[in-house]
Each structure stands twice: as structure tokens, then as C-alpha cells.
Backbone as a printed PyTorch tensor [residue, N CA C, xyz], in Angstrom:
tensor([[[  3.8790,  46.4840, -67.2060],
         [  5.1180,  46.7970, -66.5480],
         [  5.1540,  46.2480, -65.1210]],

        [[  4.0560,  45.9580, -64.5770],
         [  3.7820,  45.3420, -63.2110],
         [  5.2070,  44.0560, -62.8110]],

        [[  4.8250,  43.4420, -63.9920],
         [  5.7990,  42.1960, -64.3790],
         [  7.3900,  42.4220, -64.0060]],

        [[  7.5060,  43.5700, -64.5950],
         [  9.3290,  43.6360, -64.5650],
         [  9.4070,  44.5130, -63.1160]],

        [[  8.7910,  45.1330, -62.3230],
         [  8.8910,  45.8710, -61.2690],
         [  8.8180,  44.8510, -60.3300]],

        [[  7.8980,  43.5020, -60.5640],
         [  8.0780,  42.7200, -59.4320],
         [  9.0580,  42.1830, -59.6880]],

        [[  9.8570,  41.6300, -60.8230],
         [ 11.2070,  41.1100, -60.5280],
         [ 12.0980,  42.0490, -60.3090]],

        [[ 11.7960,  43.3540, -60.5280],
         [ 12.9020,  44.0430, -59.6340],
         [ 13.1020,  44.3150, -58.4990]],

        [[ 11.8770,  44.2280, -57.5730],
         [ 11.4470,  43.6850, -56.2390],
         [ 12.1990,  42.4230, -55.6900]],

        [[ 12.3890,  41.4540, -56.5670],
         [ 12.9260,  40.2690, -56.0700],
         [ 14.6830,  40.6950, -56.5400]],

        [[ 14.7200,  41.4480, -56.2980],
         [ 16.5490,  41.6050, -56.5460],
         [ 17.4880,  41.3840, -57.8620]],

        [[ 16.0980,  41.6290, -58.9400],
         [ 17.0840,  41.2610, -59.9930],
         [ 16.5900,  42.3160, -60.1630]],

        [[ 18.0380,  43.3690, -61.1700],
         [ 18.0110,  43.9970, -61.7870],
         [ 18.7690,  44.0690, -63.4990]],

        [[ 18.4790,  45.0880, -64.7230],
         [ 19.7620,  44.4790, -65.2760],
         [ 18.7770,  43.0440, -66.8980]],

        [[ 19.8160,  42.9440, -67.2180],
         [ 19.2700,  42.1130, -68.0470],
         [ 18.5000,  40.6830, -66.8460]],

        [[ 18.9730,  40.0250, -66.0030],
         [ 18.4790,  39.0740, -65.8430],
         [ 16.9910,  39.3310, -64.9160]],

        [[ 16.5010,  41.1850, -64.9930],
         [ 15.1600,  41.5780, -64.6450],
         [ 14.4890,  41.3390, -66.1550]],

        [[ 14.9590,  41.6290, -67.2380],
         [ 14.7830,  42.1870, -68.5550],
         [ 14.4920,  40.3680, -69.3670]],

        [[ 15.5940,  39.2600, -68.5990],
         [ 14.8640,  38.0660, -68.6340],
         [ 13.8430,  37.2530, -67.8740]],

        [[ 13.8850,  37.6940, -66.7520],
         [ 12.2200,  37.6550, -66.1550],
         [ 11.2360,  38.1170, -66.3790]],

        [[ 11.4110,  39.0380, -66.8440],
         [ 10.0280,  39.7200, -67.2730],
         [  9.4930,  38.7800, -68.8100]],

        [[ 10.1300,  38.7110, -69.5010],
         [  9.7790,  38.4890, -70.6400],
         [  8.9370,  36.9880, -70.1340]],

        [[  9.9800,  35.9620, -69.6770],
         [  9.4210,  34.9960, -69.1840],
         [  8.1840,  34.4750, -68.2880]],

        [[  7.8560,  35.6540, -67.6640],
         [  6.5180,  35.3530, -66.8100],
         [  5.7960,  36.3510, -67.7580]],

        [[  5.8310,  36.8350, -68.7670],
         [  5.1170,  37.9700, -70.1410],
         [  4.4050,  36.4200, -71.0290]],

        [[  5.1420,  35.5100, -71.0760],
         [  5.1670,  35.0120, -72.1750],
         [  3.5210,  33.8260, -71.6120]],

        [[  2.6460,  34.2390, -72.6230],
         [  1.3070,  33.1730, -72.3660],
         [  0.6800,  33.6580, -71.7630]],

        [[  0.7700,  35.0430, -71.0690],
         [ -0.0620,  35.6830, -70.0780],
         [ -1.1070,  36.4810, -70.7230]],

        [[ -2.3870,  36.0760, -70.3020],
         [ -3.5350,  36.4240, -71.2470],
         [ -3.7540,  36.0780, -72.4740]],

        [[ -4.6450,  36.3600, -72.6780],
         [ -4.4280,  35.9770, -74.8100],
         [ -3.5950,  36.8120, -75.1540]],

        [[ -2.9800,  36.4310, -76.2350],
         [ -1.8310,  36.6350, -77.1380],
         [ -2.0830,  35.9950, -78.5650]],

        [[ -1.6370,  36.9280, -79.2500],
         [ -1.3750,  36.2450, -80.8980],
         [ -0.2980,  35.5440, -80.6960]],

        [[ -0.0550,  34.6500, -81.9710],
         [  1.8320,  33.9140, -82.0090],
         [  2.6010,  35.4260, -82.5620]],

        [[  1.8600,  36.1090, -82.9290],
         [  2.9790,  37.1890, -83.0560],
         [  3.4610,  37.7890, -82.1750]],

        [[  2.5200,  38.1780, -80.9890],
         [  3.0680,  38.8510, -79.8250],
         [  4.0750,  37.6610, -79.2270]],

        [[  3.6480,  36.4580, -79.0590],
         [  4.3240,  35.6410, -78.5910],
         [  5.7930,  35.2620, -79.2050]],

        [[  5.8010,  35.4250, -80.5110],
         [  7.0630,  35.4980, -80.9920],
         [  8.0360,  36.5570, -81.2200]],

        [[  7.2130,  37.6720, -80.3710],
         [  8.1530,  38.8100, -80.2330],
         [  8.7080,  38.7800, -79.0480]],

        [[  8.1120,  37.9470, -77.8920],
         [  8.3190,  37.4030, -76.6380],
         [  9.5390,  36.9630, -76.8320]],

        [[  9.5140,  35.9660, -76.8600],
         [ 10.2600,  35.0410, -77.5440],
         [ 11.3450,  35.5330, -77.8800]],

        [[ 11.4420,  36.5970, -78.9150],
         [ 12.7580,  37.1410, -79.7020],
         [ 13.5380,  37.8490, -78.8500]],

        [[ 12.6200,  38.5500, -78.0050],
         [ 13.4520,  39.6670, -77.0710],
         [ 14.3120,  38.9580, -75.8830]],

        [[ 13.8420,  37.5510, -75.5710],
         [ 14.1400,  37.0170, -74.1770],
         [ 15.1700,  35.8980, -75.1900]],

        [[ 15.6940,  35.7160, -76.7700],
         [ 16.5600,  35.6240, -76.8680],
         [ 17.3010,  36.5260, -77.2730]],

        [[ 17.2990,  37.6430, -77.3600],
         [ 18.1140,  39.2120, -77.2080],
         [ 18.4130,  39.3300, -76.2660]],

        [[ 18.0960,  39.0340, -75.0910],
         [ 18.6390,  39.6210, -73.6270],
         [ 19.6950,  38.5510, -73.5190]],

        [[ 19.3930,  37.0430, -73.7980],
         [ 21.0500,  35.8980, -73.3730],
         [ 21.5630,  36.4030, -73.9000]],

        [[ 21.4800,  36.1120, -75.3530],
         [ 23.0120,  36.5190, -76.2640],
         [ 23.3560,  37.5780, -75.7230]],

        [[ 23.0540,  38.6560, -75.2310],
         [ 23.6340,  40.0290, -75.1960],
         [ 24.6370,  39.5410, -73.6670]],

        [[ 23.3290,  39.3320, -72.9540],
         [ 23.9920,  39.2840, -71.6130],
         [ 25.1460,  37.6290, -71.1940]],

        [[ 24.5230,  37.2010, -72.0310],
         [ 25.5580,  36.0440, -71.2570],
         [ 26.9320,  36.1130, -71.6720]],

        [[ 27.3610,  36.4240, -72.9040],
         [ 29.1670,  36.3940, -73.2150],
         [ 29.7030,  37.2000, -71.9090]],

        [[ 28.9080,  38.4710, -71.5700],
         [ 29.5100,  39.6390, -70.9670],
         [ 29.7470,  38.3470, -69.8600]],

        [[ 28.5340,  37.8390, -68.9370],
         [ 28.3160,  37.0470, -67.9870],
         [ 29.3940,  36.0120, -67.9290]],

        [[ 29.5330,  35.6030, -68.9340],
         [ 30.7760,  34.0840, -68.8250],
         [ 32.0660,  34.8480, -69.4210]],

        [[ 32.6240,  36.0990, -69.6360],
         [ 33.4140,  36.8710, -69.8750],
         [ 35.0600,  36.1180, -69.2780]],

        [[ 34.7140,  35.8100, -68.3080],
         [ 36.0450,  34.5290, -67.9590],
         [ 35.9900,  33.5460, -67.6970]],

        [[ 35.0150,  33.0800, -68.0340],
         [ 34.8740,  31.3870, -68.0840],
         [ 34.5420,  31.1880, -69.9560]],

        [[ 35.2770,  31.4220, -70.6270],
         [ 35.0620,  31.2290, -71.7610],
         [ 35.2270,  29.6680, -72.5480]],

        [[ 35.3610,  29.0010, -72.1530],
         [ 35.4630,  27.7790, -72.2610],
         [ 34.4930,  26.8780, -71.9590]],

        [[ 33.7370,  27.0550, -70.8200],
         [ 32.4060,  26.6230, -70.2930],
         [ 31.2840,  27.7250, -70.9610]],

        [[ 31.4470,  28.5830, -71.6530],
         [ 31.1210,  29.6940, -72.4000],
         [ 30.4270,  28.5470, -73.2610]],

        [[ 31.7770,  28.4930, -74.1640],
         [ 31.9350,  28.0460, -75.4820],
         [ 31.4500,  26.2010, -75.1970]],

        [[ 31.1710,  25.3230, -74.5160],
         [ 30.9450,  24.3820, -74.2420],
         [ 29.5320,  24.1070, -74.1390]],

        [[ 29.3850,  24.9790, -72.9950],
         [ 27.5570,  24.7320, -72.3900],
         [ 26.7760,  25.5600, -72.8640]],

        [[ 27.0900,  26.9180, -73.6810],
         [ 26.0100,  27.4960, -73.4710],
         [ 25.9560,  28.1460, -75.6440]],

        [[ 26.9270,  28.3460, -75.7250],
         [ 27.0400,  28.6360, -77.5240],
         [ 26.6840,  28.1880, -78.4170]],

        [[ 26.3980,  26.6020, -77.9790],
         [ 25.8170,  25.8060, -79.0640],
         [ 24.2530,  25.9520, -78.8670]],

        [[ 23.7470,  26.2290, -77.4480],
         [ 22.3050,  26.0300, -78.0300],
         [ 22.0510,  27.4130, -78.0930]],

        [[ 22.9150,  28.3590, -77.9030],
         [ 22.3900,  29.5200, -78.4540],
         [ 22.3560,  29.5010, -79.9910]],

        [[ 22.9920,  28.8700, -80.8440],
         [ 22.9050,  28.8350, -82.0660],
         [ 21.6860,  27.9960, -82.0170]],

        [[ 21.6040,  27.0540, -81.6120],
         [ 20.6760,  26.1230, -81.8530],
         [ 19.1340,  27.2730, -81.4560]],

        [[ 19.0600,  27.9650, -80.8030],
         [ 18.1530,  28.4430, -80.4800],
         [ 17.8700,  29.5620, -81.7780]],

        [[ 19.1450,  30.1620, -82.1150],
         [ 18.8540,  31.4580, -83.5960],
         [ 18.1220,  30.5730, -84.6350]],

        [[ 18.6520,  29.4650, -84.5600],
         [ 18.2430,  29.3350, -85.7990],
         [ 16.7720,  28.6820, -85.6330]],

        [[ 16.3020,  27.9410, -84.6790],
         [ 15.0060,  27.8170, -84.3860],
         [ 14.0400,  28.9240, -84.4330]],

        [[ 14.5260,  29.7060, -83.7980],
         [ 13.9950,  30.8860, -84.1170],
         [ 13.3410,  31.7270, -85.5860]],

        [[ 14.4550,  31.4790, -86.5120],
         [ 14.6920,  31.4130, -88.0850],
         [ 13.9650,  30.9230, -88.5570]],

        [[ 13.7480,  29.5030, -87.9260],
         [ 12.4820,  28.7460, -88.5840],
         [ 10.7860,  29.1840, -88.3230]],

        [[ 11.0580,  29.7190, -86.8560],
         [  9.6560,  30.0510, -86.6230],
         [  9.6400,  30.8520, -87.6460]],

        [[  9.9710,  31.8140, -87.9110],
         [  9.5480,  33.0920, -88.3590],
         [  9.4910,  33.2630, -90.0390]],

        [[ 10.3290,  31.7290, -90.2070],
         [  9.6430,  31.3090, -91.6760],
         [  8.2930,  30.3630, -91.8760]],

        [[  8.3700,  30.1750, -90.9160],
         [  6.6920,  29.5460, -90.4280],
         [  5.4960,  29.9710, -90.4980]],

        [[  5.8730,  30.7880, -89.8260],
         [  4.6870,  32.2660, -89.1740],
         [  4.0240,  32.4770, -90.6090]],

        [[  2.6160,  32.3660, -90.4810],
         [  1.6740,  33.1610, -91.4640],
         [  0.8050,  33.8180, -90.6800]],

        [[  0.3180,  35.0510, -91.4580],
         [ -0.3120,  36.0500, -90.3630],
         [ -2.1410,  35.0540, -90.5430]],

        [[ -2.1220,  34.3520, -91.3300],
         [ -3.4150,  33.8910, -91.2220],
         [ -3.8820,  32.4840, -89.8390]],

        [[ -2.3410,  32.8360, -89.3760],
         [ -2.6320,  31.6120, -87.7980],
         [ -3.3900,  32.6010, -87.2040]],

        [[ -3.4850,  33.7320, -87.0280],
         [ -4.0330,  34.8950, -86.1750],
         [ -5.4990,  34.5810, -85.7560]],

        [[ -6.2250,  33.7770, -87.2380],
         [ -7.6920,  33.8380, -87.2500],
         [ -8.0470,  32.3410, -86.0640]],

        [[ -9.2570,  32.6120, -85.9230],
         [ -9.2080,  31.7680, -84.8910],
         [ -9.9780,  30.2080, -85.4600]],

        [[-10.5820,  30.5770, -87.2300],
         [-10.6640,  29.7510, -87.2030],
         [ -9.7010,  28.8480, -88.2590]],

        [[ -8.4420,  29.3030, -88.1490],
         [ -7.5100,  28.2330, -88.3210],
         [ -6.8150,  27.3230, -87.0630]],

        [[ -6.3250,  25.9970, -87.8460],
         [ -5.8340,  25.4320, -87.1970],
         [ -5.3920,  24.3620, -88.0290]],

        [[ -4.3730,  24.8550, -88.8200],
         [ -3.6510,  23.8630, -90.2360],
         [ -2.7360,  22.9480, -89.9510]],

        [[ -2.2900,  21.7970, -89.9260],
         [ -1.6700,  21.5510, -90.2330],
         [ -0.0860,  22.2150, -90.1910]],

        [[  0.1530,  23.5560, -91.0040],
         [  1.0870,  24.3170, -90.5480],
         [  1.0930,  24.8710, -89.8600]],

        [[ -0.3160,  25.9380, -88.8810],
         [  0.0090,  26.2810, -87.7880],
         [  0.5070,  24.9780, -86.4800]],

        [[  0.2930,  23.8960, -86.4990],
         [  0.5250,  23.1950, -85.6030],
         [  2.0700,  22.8350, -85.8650]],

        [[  2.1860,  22.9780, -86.4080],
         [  3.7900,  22.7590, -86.7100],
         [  4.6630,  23.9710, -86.6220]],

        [[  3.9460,  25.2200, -86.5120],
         [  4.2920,  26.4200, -86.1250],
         [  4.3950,  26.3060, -84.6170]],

        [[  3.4820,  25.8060, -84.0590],
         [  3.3970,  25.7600, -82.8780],
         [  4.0750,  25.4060, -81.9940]],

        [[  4.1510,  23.9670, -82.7160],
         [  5.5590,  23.0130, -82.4480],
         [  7.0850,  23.5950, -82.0890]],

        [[  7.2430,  24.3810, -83.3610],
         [  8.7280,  25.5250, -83.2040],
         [  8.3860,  26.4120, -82.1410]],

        [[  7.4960,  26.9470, -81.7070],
         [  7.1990,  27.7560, -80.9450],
         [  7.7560,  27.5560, -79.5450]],

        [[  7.0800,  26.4680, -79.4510],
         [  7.3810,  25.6310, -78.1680],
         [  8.3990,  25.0890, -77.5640]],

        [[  8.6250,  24.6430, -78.8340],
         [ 11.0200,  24.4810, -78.9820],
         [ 11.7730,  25.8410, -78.5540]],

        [[ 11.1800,  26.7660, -79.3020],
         [ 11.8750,  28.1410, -78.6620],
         [ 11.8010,  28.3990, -77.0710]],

        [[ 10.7300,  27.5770, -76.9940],
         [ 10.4660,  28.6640, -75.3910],
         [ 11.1730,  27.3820, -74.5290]],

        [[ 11.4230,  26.3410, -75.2900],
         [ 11.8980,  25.3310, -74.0050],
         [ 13.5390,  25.4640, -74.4280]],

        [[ 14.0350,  25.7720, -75.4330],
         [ 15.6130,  25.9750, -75.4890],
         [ 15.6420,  27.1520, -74.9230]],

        [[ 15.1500,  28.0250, -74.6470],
         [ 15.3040,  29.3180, -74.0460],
         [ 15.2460,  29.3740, -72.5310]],

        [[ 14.3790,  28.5620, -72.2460],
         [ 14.1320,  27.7090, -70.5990],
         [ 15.5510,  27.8330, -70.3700]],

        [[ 15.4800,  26.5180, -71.2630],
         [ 17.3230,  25.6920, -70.7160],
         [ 18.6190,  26.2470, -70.6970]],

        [[ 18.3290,  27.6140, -71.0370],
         [ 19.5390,  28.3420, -71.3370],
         [ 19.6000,  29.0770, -70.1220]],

        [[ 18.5480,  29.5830, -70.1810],
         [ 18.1380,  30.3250, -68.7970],
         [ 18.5540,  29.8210, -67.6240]],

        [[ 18.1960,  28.4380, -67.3840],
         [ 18.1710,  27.1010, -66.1120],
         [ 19.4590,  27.0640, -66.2870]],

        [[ 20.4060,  26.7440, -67.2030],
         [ 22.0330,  26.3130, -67.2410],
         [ 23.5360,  27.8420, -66.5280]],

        [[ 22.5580,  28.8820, -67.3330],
         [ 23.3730,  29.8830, -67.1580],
         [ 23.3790,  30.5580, -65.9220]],

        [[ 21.9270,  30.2740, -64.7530],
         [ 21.4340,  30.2220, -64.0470],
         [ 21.2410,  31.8130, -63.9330]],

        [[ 20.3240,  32.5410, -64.9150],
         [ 20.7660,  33.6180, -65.4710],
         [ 19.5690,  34.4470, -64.0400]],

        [[ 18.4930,  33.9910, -63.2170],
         [ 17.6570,  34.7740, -62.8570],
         [ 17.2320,  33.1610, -61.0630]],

        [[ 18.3350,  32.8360, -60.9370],
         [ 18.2570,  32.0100, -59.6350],
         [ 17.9750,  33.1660, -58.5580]],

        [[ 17.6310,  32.0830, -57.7680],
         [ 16.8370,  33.4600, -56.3670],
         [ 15.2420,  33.5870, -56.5700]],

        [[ 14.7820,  33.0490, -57.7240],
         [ 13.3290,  33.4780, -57.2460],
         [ 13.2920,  32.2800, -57.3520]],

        [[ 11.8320,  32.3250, -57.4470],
         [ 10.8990,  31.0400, -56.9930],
         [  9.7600,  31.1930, -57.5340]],

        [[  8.6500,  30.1090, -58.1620],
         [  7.0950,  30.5360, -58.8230],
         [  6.6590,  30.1910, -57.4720]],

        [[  5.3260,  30.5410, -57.1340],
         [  4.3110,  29.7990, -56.3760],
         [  2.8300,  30.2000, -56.8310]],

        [[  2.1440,  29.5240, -57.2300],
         [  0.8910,  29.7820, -57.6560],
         [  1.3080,  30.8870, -58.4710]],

        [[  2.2510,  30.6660, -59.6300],
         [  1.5840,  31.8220, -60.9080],
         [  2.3090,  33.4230, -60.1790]],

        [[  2.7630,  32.7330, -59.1760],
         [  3.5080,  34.4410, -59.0150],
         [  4.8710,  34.3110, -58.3310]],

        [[  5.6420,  35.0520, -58.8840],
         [  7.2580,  35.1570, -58.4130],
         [  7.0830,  35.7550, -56.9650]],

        [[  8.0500,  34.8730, -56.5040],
         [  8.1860,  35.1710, -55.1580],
         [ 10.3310,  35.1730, -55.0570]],

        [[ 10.5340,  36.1130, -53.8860],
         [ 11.6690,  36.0690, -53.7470],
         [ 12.3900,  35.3370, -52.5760]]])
């Protein structure tokens, strides 16, 4: 919880605390791809939820910049999770399909970036060395 208290420190509160957190959550320490794809799921639960409200009158730049890769992002998503075998967990795999799991993985977290970066859903902070600063 350290995580979401310091971005509430930096003035976000609200979903775009609820998308920082997830985002500096995500890769921190070891992690399974499951935890990581629950990462993942929740920090695309917080756009969709929060951004229509967010572009609520700009619906046009709504529907332009930001709707399509939210689809584009569900359904990536879709794919991970038809991907996902619980036997990536072991450490001594490394198939062929987990790397291609991986692959989607990685797509998620960088369309999720860009959604983030476009909607400019959590501007005002700043990284420096691995830690949010305001």
C-alpha cells in the first residue's frame, strides 16, 4: 500500500491514484505472470471506467484517440489470458508459448502506457531513480 499513499502524496487522488499505483506495482519484485496479469487487468479497469467519465465532453476526441485502443487493448488482453498456462509459473519453463505469452504481456503493458501518456491520465509526477516524485 506504500505505493498508492505515495501517489497520493503527489496529488493524485481518485482513479488516476488507483492508475499509479498499479503502474509503479507492476514488475516490482518477483511476480508470477499471474499476479502480473492481474496488474495489468485492474490498471485496464481503472481507464475504461475512468476515462469516458474524464472525456465526458470531449466525446469526439473520446471516440477518436482514445476508444480504439481501448478496444485494442480488451482484446489483447483476451488473448493473454487465452495464453496463460498455469505451468509458465514453473521456473523451469520457458516454451516457446510462454514467450509468446510474454510477448502479449508486454503489448498490454505498452498499450496501457499509451493510453495512460495520451489521456494524460496521472501528469504531474515524474520517475527519478525508481521513485515517483512530485
Amino acid at each position: 500500500m506504500a505505493s498508492y499513499n505515495n501517489s497520493a502524496s503527489l496529488g493524485l487522488k481518485g482513479y488516476p491514484a488507483h492508475i499509479s499505483f498499479e503502474m509503479s506495482n507492476y514488475g516490482r519484485g518477483t511476480q508470477t505472470h499471474l499476479e502480473k496479469m492481474v496488474i495489468l487487468e485492474k490498471w485496464y479497469s481503472h481507464l475504461r471506467a475512468y476515462l469516458p467519465v474524464l472525456y465526458e465532453k470531449k466525446t469526439l476526441e473520446y471516440t477518436k484517440d482514445i476508444a480504439p485502443k481501448i478496444l485494442d487493448s480488451s482484446e489483447q488482453i483476451e488473448l493473454m489470458n487465452d495464453t496463460y498456462d498455469p505451468v509458465f509459473e514453473s521456473l523451469a519453463s520457458c516454451s516457446t508459448k510462454e514467450k509468446e505469452f510474454i510477448k502479449i504481456m508486454r503489448g498490454v503493458y505498452e498499450r496501457l502506457d499509451e493510453i495512460t501518456a495520451i489521456a494524460k491520465t496521472i501528469d504531474g509526477t515524474t520517475y527519478e531513480a525508481g521513485m515517483m516524485v512530485g
